[in-house]
C-alpha positions in Angstrom: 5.0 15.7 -2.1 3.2 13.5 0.5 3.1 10.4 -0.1 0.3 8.3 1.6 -0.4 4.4 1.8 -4.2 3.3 1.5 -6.1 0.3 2.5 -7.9 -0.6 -0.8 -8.3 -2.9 -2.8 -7.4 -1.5 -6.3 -6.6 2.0 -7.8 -10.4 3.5 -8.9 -8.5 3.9 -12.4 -7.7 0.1 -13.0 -11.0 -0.5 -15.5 -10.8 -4.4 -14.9 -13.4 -6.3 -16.6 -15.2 -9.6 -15.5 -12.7 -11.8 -18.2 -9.9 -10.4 -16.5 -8.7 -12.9 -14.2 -7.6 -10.5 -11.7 -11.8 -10.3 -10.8 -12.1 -14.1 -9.8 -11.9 -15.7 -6.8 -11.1 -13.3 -4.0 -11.2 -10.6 -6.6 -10.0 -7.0 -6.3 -12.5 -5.9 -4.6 -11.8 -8.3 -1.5 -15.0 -10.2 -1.4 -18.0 -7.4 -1.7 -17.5 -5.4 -4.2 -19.0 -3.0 -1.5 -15.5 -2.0 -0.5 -15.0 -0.3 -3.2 -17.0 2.5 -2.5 -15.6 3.6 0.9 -12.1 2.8 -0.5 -12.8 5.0 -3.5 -14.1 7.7 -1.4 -11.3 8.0 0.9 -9.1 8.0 -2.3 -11.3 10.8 -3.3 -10.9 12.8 -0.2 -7.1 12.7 -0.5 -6.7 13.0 -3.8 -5.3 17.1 -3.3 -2.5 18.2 -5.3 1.1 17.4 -3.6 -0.7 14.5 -2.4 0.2 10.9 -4.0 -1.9 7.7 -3.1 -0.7 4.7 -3.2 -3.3 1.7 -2.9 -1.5 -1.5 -0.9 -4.1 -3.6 -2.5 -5.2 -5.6 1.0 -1.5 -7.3 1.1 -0.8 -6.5 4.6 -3.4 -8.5 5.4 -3.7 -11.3 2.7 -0.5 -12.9 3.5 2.7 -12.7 6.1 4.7 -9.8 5.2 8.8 -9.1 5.7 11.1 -6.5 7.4 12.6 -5.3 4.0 8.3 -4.6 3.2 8.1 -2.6 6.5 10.9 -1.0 6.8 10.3 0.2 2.9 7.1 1.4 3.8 8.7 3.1 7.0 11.0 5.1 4.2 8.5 5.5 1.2 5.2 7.0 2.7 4.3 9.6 4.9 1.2 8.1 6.3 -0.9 4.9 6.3 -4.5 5.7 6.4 -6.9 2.2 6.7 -10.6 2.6 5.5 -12.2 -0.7 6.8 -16.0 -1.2 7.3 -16.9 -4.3 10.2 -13.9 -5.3 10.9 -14.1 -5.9 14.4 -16.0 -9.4 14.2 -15.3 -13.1 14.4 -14.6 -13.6 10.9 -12.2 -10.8 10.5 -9.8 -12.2 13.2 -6.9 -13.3 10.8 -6.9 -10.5 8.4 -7.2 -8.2 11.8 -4.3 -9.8 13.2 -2.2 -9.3 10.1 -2.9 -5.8 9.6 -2.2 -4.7 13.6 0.8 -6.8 13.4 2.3 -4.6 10.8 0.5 -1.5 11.8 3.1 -2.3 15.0 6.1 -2.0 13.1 5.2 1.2 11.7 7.0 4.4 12.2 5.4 6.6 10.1 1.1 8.0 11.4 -1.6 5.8 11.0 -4.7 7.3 10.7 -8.5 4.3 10.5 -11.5 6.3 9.5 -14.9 4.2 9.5 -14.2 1.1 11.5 -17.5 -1.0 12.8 -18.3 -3.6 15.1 -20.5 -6.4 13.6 -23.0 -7.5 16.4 -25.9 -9.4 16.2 -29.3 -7.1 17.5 -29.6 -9.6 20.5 -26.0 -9.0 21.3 -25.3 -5.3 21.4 -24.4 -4.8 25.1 -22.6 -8.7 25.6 -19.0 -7.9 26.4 -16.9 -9.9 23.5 -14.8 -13.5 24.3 -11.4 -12.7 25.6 -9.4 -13.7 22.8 -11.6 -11.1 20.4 -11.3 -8.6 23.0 -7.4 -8.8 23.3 -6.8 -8.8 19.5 -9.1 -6.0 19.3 -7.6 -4.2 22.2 -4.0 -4.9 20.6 -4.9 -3.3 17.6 -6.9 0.1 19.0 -3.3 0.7 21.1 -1.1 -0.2 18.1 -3.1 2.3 16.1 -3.6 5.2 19.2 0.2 5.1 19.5 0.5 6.4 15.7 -2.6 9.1 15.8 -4.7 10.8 18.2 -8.2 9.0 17.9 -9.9 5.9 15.8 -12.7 7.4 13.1 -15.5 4.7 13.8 -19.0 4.5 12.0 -21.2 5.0 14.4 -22.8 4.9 18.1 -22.9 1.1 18.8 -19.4 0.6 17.4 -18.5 3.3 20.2 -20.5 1.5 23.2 -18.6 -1.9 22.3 -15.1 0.1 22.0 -15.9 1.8 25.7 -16.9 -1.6 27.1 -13.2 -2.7 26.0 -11.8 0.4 27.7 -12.0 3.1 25.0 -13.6 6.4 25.5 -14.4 9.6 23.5 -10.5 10.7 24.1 -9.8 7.5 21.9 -12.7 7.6 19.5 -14.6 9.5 16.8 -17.6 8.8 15.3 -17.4 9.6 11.6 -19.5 7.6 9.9 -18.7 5.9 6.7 -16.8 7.8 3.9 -18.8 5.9 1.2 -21.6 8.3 1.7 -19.1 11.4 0.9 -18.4 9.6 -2.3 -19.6 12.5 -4.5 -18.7 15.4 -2.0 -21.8 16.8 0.6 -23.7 18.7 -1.8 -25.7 15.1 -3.0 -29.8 14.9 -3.6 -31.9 11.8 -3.1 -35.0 12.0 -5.2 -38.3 12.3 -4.1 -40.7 11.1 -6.5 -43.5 9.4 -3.7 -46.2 10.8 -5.3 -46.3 8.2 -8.0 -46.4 5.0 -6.5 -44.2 2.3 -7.4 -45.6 0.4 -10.7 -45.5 -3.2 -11.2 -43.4 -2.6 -14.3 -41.0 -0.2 -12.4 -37.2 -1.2 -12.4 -36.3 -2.4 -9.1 -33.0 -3.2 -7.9 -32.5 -5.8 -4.3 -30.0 -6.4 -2.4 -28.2 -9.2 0.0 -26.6 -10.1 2.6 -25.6 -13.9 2.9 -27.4 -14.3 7.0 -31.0 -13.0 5.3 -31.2 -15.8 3.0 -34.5 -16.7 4.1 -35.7 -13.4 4.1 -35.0 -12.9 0.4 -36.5 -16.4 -0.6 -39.7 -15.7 1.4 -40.0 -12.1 0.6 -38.4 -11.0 -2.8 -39.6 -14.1 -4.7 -42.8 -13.0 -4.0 -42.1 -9.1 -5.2 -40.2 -10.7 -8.6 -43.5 -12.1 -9.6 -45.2 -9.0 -9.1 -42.2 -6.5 -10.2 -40.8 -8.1 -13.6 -38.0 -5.9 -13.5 -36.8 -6.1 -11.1 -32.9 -7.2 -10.5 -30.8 -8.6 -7.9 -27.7 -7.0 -7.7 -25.3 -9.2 -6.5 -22.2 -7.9 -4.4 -19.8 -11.3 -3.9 -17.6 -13.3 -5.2 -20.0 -16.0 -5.2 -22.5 -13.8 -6.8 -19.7 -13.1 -9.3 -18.7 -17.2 -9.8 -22.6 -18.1 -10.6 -22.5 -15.3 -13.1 -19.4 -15.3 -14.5 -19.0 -19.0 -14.7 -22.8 -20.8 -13.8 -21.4 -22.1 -10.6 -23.8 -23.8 -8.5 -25.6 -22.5 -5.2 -22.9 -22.2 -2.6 -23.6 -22.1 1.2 -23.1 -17.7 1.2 -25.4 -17.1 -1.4 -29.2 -16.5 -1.4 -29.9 -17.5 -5.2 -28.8 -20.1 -7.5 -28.6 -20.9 -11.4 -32.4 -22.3 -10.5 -33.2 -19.0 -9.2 -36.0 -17.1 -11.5 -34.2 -14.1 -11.2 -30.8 -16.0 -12.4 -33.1 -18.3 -14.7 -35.0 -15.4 -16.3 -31.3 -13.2 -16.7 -32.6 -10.3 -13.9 -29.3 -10.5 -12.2 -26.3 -8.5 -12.7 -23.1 -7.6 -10.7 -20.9 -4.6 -11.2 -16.8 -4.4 -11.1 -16.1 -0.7 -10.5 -18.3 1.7 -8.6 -19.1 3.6 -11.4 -20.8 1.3 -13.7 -22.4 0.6 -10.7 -23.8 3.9 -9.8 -24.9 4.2 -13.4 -27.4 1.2 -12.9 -28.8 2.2 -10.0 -29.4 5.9 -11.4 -31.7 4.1 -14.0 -33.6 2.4 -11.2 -36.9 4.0 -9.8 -36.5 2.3 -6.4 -33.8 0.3 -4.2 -34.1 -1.9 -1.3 -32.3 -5.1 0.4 -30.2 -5.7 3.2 -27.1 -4.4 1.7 -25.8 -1.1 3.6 -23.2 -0.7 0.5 -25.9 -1.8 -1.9 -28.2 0.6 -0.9 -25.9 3.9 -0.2 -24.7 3.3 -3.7 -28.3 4.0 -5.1 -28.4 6.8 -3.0 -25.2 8.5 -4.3 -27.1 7.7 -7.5 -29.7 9.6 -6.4 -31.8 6.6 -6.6 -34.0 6.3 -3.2 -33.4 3.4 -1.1 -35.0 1.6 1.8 -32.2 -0.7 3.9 -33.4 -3.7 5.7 -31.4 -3.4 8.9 -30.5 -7.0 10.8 -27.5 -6.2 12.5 -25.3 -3.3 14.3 -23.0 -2.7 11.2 -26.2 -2.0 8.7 -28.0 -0.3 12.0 -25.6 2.1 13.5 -24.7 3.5 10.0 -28.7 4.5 9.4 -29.0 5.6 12.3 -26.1 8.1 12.1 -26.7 9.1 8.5 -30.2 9.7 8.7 -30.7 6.9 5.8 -34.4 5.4 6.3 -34.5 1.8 7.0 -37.1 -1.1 7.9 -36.2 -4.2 10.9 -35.8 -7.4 8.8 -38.3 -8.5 11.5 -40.9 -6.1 10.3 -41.8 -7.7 7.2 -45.6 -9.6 6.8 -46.7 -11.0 4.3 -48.6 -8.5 2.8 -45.5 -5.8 2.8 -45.1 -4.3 -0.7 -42.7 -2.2 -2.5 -44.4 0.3 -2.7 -45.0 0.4 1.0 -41.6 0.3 1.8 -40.8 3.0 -1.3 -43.3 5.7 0.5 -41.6 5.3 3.9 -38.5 5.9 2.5 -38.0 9.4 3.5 -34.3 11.4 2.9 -35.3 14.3 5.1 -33.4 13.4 7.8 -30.5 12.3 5.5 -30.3 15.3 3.8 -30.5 17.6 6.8 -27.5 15.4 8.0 -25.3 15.8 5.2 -23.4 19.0 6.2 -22.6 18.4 9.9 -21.3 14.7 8.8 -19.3 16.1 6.0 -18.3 18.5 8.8 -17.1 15.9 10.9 -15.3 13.4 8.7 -12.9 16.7 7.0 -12.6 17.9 10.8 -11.2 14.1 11.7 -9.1 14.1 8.7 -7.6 17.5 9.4 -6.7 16.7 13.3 -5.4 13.6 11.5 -2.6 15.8 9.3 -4.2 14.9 6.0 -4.9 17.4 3.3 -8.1 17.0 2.0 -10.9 17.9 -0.5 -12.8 20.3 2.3 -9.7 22.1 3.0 -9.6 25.7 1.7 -7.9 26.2 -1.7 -8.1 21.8 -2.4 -9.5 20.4 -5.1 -10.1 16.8 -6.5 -10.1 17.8 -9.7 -7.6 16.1 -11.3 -8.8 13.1 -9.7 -12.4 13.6 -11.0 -11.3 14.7 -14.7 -8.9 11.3 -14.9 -11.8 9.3 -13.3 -14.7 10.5 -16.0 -12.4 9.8 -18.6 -12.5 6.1 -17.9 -14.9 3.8 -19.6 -16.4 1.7 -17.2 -16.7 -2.2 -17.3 -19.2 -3.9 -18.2 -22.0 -5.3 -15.5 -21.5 -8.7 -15.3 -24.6 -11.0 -16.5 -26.4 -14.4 -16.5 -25.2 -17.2 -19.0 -29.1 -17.0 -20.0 -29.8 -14.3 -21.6 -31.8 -14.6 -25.1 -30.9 -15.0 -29.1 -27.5 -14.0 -30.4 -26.9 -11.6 -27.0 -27.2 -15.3 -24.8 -24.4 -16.9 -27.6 -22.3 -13.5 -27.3 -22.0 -14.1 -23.1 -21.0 -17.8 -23.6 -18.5 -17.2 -26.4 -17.2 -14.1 -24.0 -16.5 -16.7 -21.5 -15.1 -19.3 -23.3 -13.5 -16.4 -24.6 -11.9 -15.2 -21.4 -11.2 -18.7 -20.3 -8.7 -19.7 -23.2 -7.5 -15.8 -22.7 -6.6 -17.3 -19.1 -5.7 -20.3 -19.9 -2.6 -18.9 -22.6 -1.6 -16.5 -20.1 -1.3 -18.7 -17.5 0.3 -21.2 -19.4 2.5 -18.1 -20.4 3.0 -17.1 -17.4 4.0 -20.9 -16.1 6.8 -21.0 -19.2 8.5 -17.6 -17.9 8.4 -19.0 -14.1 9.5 -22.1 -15.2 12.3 -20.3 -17.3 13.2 -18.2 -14.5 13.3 -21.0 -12.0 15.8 -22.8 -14.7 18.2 -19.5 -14.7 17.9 -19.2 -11.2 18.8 -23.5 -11.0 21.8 -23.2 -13.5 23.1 -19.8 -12.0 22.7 -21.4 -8.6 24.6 -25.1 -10.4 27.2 -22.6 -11.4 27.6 -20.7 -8.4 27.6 -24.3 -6.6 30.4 -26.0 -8.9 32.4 -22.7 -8.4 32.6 -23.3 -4.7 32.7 -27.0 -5.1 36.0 -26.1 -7.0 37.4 -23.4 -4.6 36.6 -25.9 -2.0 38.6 -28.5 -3.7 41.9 -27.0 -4.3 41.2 -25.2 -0.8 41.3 -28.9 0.4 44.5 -30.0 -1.6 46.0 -26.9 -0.5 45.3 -28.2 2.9 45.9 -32.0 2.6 49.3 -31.1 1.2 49.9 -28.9 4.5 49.4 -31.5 6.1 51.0 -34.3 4.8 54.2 -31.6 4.9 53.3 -31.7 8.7 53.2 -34.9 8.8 56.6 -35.5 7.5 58.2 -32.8 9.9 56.3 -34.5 13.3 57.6 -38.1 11.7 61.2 -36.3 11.7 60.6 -34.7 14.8 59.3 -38.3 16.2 62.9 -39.9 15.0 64.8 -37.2 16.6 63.3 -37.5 19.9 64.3 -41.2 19.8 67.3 -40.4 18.9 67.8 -38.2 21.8 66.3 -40.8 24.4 68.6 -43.4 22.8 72.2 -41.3 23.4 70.7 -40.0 26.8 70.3 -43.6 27.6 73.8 -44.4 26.6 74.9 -41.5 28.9 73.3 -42.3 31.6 74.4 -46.0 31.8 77.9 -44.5 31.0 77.6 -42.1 34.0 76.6 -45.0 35.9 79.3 -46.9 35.3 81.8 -44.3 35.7 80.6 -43.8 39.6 81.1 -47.6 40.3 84.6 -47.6 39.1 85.0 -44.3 41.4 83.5 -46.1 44.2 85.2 -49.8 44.2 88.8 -47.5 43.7 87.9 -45.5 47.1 87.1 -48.8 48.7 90.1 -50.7 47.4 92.4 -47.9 48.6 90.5 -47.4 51.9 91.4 -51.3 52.1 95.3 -50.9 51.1 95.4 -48.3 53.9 
């Protein structure tokens, strides 16, 4: 069985709820719960029998990683394929570096499919800083000398690669899988005829950098729209809900919001719940590529509000209608933007992108969904047998339903709270066996090192006693050699005076 290493976040079947602590913080979903979808998709597209997938769960490029980790990977897995979405940008440049270090030690093929470049509109031909360039340079080789091409999203993200050297020998342009979610066979309704009512549900998206544009714009279309819902995607969208935390510097709304104040905000955990939502909408709109395409797999027609390559370059190469942030007046409705929302050109496009993405995966040496005789159906049944979790909400709310949220989350805090406290008595129990085996282990040597050192002290002192013998022979030896040779000198005198005295009698 092939065994193959993802890049996501989580497995699509771990249901986690917003109580869970495993959601807070940097959550499972990285920060956007936008990864999710082309993470899940890519799951989806493997997910062929005699295929296993194994998500890493970011960690390669969370934290430093060891040998024994690489080498383990090098011997468990077949292949390590990396869904990533802009990841060559400013802010990525630790996790980057993390992820091409280890992609370096790798033995095994290493396949990216849907990697961007984030540029700003005024910035699309500017050559990138040295630094950014080598790290991104550094990682394109480490990842061409493990497969035959890099799967990027689109047409801009293949000018900046060529300007660092990289041509179409090198890259592909794919797209991202997200769209593919649900297969090619997917239909975006058309329901134009009817313009959008003020009493339509509405769901907006985004992005942190259009702040302004969502406080001058869509405060404007919430008074008119009354339901309509911001759909957050971060996990500081997930912190004000979850917990009432105050405005912080990412986020466009606050707890003084309307649309937090008046409970017309909600955040979803799991693409499917997700989907689910949006499917109930009649329109979708915001700056939020993910935010947007996941209406659209819904079925749900959106219009994206494009204000940088990453959310350009992917309309443009899916065919999914969009607007120029820039292009907004004052007297731009919802409607208007609803009626120029036109999926022809996305639909048309579905086939030859499906075409392309299965095509890149085959050259790639992965079985896949596309491939004749495959099937994700074993993937599918497990997934539709999940339940979902719940959409996360406001602390507002109204009645007994506003009480229920608060005592959830009190609720989920003392949940927390025992299991981390739980969790701190088994690491402090460990760390005591580990202290008292290691006490042990140290008085045992201790020990051996003491009668080691008696052993030797009583060598010693025996050596001792034979050099002080040895000492008092040597004087003996210099005393009698003494004695002989004042003897022998005494002996030559008497010879001599005799030869004189009997020269003399002569």
């Amino acid at each position: 069985m092939a065994k193959i290493l993802l890049r996501s976040a989580r497995d699509p079947f771990d249901v986690i709820e917003a109580g869970d602590p495993r959601a807070w913080g940097i959550g499972f979903y990285g920060t956007n719960v936008g990864n999710l979808l082309f993470a899940d998709s890519t799951h989806r597209l493997l997910s062929v029998p005699g295929t296993e997938i194994v998500p890493n769960g970011f960690i390669h490029e969370r934290r430093a990683f060891t040998a024994e980790e690489v080498a383990a990977t090098n011997d468990e897995y077949d292949h390590f394929v990396v869904p990533l979405a802009n990841a060559l940008r400013p802010e990525f440049t630790r996790p980057l570096t993390r992820l091409t270090a280890f992609i370096e030690q790798l033995s095994i093929p290493t396949t990216i499919v849907g990697i961007g470049a984030q540029l700003s509109l005024d910035d699309l031909d500017t050559a990138p800083g040295d630094e950014l360039a080598a790290l991104h340079r550094r990682f394109m080789n480490s990842v061409l000398e493990r497969s035959s091409k890099v799967g990027v999203r689109g047409e801009i993200t293949a000018a900046y690669l060529r300007r660092l050297g990289y041509g179409d020998e090198h890259v592909e342009i794919i797209g991202c899988p997200s769209i593919y979610l649900n297969g090619p066979d997917l239909t975006v309704r058309d329901e134009r005829s009817t313009p959008i009512a003020d009493e339509d549900p509405i769901a907006v998206s985004m992005s942190p950098l259009t702040a302004p544009w969502f406080e001058t714009y869509v405060d404007a279309f919430a008074d008119r729209h009354p339901h309509m819902t911001y759909v957050g995607q971060t996990h500081h969208d997930f912190a004000m809900l979850q917990w009432g935390r105050h405005r912080q510097p990412e986020m466009g709304i606050d707890r003084d919001h309307r649309l937090y104040a008046e409970d017309r905000t909600r955040m979803f955990l799991d693409a499917g719940s997700w989907m689910r939502f949006l499917a109930t909408q009649r329109f979708a709109f915001g700056t939020r590529i993910h935010g947007n395409v996941a209406a659209v797999l819904a079925g749900t027609p959106a219009m994206v509000v494009a204000h940088d390559s990453r959310v350009l370059e992917l309309c443009d190469y899916h065919g999914l209608p969009y607007t120029m942030l820039d292009s907004f007046r004052a007297e731009t409705t919802v409607d208007e933007l609803y009626q120029a929302a036109d999926f022809t050109s996305f639909h048309n496009r579905l086939a030859d992108g499906w075409k392309r993405l299965t095509s890149f995966l085959d050259d790639a040496g992965l079985a896949n969904v596309a491939q004749p005789g495959q099937t994700s159906a074993a993937y599918d049944a497990e997934l539709a047998a999940l339940e979902p979790a719940a959409p996360v909400a406001t602390l507002r709310g109204s009645g007994d339903d506003a009480i229920r949220r608060i005592e959830d989350r009190i609720h989920a805090l003392k949940t927390a709270s025992e299991h981390a406290d739980t969790a701190a008595r088994r690491r402090e129990r460990e760390l005591e066996k580990k202290v008292t085996a290691s006490a042990k282990s140290q008085a045992k040597r201790i020990a051996a090192l003491e009668a080691t050192t008696r052993k030797q002290q009583t060598r010693i002192e025996r050596q001792a006693g034979r050099l002080d013998r040895q000492r008092a022979l040597i004087d003996e030896l210099r005393a009698d050699l003494t004695r002989h040779q004042e003897r022998a000198g005494l002996r030559g005198f008497v010879r001599r005076v005799r030869r004189r005295l009997g020269r003399s009698a002569g």
